[in-house]
N, C-alpha and C positions, 0 to 999 in steps of 0.2 A: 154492666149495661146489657139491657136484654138483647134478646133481637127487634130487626125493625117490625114493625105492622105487616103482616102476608096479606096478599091479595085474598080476596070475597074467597070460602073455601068451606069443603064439607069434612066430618072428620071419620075418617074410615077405617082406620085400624091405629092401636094401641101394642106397642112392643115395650116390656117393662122387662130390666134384668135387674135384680139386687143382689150384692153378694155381703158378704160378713164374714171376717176374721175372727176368733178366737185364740185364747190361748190355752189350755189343758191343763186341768189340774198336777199331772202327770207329764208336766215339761213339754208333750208334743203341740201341734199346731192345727187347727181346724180350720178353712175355708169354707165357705157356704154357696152354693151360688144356686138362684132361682130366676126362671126365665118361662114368661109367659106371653104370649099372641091373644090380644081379641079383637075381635071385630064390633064394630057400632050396629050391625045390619046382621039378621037371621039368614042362614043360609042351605039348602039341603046340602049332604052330604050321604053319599053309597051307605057307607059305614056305621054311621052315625046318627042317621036319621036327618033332623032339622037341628042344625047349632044353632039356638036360640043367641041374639044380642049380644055379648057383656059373656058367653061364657067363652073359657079357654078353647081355642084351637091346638095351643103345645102349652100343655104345663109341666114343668120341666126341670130338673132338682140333681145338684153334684155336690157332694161332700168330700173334700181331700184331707188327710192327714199329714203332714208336715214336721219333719226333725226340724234343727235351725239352720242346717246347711240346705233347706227348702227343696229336699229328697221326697219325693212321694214315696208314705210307708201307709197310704191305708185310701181308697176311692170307694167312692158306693153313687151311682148314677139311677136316678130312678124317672118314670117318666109315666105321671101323673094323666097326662091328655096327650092326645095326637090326632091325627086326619086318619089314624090308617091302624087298626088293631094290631099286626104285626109290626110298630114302631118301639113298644117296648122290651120287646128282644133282644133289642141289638144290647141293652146297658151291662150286660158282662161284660163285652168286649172291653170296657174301660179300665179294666183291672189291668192291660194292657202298662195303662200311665203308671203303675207301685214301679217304684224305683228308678223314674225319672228323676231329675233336679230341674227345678224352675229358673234357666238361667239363660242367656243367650243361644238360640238358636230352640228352644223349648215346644214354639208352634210348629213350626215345620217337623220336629218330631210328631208331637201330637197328632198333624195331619196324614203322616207317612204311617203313624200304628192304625189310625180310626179313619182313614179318610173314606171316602165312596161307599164302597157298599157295606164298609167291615165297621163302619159310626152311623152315629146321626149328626147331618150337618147342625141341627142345631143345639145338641151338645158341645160338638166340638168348638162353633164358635164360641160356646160362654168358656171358654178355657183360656181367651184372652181376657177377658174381665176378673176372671180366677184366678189369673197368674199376678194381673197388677194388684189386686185386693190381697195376697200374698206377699206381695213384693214392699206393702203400704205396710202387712198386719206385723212383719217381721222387721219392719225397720227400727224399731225403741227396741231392740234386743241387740241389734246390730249398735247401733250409738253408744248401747251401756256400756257393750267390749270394745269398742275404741276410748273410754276413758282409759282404760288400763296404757301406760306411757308407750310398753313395749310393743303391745297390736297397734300402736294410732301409727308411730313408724313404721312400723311395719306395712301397715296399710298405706301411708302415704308415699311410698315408693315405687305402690303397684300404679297401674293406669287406673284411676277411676270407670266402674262400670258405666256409669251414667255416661260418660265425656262422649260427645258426639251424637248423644243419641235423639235431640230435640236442641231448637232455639236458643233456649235458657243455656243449654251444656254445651253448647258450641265453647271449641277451645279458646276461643279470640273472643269469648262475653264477658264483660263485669263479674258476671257469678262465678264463672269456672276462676277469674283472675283472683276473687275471695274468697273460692273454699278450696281452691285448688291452686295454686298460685305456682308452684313446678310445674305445672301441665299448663299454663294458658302461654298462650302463642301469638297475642292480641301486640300494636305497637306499644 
């Protein structure tokens, strides 16, 4: 079901992020993620002259590389458009994220290496999009090794990562008492 009908409105800016998983021929794991600003409306700009309609304010591009334990072994941040010439600078610093793991507590890292003056906020943000398109790209790897009898025990010992983390995972839901059924806490 869509949304409802919005009130009488003009449309003034366009924020698109897309990201893409791969998997590597070579066993490792690629993330993509691309994040672009435009505007409906030409505007001056110090820097930049007149951004015309329709073109990018930030256009904006992170590549991560990925083992299967979802370690960052490889970043390249590039930044295609900005408001401000010295915006592209900063994308070294993201080399920062090699050898992080994408796992709880991941953005608050990310924020703490890149945050304020040492990133770009709006790299940083697509690093949550990054992280769940990650977390999507690497799931049919994770499934195949829980066929194996001995990891599916083993696994189902631990707490599920998910458990608590949204609605659906609540311990007391239907779904946690179906795919989880040691951990749900429901009457």
């Amino acid at each position: 079901m869509p949304l409802s009908p919005p009130a009488p409105r003009e449309h003034l800016h366009t924020r698109q992020v897309e990201c893409r998983g791969y998997l590597r021929s070579d066993g490792l794991w690629e993330v993509e993620g691309h994040m672009t600003d435009v505007k409906t409306y030409s505007f001056p700009s110090d820097e930049r002259g007149t951004v015309e309609a329709g073109t990018p304010v930030h256009d904006m591009w992170i590549r991560i590389t990925l083992d299967e334990e979802m370690v960052i072994r490889a970043v390249e941040a590039v930044t295609d458009a900005a408001p401000f010439a010295l915006c592209p600078a900063i994308t070294p610093n993201f080399q920062r994220l090699v050898g992080l793991a994408i796992r709880p507590g991941f953005l608050p890292k990310v924020r703490q290496l890149l945050g304020g003056t040492e990133g770009c906020t709006h790299l940083v943000e697509l690093m949550g999009p990054i992280a769940t398109t990650a977390f999507q790209t690497l799931a049919a790897a994770r499934r195949r090794k829980r066929k194996d009898p001995a990891a599916a025990a083993a696994e189902r010992k631990q707490r599920p990562r998910l458990l608590e983390t949204c609605h659906a995972f609540a311990s007391d839901s239907a779904v946690v008492k179906r795919l989880w059924p040691e951990h749900y806490t429901g009457g």
